[in-house]
C-alpha positions in Angstrom: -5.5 0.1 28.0 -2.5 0.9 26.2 0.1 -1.7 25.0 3.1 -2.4 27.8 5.6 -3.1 25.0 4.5 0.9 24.1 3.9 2.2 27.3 6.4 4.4 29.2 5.9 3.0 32.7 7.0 -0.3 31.5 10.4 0.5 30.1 13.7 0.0 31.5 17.0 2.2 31.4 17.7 1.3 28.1 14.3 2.7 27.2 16.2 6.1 25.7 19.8 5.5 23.6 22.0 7.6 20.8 22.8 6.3 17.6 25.0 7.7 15.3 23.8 9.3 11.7 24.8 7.0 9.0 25.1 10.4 7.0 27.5 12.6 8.8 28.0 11.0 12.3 26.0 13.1 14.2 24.1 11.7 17.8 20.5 11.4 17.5 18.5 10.3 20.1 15.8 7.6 20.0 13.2 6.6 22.7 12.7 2.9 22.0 8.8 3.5 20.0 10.1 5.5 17.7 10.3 4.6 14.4 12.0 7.2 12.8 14.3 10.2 14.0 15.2 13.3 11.6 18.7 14.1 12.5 19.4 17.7 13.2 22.6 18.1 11.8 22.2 17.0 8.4 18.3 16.2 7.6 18.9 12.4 7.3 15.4 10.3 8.3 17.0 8.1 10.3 15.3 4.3 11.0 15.9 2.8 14.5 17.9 0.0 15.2 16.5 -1.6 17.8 12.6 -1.3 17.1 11.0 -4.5 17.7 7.2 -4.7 17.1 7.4 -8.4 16.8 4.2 -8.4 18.7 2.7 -6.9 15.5 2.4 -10.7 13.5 0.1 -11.2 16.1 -1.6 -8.6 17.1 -5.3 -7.8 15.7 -4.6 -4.0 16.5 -1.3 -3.3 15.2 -2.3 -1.6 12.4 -4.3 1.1 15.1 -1.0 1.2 17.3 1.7 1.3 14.8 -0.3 2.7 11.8 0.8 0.9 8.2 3.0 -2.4 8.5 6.3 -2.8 6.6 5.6 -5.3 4.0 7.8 -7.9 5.7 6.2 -7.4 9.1 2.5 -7.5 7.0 3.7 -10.7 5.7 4.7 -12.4 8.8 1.6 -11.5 10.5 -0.8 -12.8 7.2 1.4 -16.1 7.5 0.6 -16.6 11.0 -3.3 -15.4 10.4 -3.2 -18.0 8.0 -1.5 -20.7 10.1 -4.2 -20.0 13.0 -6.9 -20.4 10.5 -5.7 -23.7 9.0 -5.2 -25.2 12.6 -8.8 -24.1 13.5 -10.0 -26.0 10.0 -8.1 -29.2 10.8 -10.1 -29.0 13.8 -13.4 -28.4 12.5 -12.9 -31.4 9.8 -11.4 -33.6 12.7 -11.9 -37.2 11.3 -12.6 -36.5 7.9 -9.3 -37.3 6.3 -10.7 -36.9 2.4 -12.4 -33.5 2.9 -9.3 -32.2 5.3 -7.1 -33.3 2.1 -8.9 -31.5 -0.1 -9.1 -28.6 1.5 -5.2 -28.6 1.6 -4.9 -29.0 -2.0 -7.5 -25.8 -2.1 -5.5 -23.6 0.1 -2.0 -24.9 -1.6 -3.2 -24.1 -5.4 -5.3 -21.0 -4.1 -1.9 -20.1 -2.6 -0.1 -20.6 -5.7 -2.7 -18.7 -7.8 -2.3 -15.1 -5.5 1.4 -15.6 -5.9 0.9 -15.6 -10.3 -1.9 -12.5 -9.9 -0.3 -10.1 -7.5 -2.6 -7.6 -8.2 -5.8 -9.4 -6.7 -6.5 -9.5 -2.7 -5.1 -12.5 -1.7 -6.0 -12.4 2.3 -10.2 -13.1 1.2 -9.0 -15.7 -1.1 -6.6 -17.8 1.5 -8.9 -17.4 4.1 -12.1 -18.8 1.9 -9.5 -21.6 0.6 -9.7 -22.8 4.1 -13.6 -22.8 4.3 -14.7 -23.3 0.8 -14.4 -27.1 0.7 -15.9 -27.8 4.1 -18.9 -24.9 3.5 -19.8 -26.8 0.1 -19.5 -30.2 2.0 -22.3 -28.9 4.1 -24.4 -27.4 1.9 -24.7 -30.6 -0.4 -25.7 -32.4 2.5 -28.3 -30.8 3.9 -29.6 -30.0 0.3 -28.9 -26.2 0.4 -27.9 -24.0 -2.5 -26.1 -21.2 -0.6 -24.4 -20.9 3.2 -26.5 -21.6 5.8 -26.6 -19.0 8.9 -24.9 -21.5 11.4 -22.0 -22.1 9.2 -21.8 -18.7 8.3 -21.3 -18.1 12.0 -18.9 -21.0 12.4 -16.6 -19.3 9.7 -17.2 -16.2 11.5 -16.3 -17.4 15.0 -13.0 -19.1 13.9 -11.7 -16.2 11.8 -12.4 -13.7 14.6 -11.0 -16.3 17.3 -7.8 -16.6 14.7 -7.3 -12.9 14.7 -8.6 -11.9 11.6 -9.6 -8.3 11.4 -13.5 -7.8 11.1 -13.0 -6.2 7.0 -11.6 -9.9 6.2 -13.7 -11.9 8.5 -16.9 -10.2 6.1 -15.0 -10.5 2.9 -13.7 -13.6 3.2 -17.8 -14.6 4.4 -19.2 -12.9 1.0 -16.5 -14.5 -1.4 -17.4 -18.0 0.2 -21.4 -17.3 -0.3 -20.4 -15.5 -3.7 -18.9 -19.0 -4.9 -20.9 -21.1 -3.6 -24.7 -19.5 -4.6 -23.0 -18.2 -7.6 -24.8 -19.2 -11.0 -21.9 -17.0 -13.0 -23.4 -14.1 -13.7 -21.7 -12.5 -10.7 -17.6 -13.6 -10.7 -15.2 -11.5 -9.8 -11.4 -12.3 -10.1 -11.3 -13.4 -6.4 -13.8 -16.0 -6.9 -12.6 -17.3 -10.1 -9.2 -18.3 -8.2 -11.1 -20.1 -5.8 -13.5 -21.6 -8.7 -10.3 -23.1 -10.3 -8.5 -23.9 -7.0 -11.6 -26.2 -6.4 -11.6 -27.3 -9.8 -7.8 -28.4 -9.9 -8.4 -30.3 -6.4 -11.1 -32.6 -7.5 
């Protein structure tokens, strides 16, 4: 099924409209989904003014229906991945105030951490901030040394329900098992910002 917000059938009379070119005044015509027009007069790549892929922050197929996201479209829509995901955690540790804290402090210094290495992934690394407190939690008390299956599924299950696509959903998975299992030999620089976001919360 293709999107209504892109599909023709669904749009209204102000579905088609001119603008002018900013370079030499010209009339270019836009149908509302496109993105850019080249103007004929003068060359000019020409953005339009009234494209609104708002749905895109939430959508897990954007990146399929609009190709690449602007940067500040891409960071709307991790902000409300993220929000999702720490909604669904509050609800997983619903009770236990000490761990749910922790696991704030996590996310916030994990959060803090991406923003000083700009360079790294930071999607894996928020998503495991979530996870990583409540994953250990339940591995020290059934004894275990590594992620069991069912919470591996958990995890799984919320990230998918949150919207995350499936690349993240397995990478943030590994980088949670990675940290936890890990004896060292193995660290990478996503999991030695979640090794010291741990560290720092106590």
């Amino acid at each position: 099924m293709k999107c209504p917000g892109q599909d023709s059938r669904f749009w209204g009379h102000d579905a088609i409209f001119e603008v002018k070119c900013p370079e030499c005044d010209a009339v270019i015509e836009f149908f509302r989904d496109d993105t850019w027009r080249t103007c004929r007069n003068c060359g000019n790549r020409v953005q339009n003014p009234r494209i609104n892929f708002g749905c895109a922050a939430y959508c897990p197929y954007a990146e399929q229906c609009l190709g690449s996201l602007p940067p500040e479209l891409q960071a709307q829509k991790d902000g409300e991945l993220k929000d999702r995901i720490a909604v669904a955690v509050k609800k997983l540790m619903a009770g236990d105030y000490k761990l749910l804290s922790r696991t704030l402090k996590v996310a916030r210094t994990a959060e803090q951490l991406c923003k000083e290495h700009p360079e790294i992934s930071s999607g894996p690394v928020l998503a495991a901030s979530y996870f990583l407190p409540w994953a250990e939690h339940q591995e020290v008390a059934t004894g275990g040394q590594e992620v069991s299956q069912h919470h591996i599924q958990v995890i799984q299950e919320i990230l998918q329900n949150a919207g995350a696509a499936e690349a993240l959903v397995q990478e943030t998975i590994g980088l949670i098992q990675s940290v936890i299992s890990s004896d060292g030999s193995a660290a990478s620089p996503l999991s030695d910002i979640l090794k010291i976001a741990i560290d720092q919360a106590g």
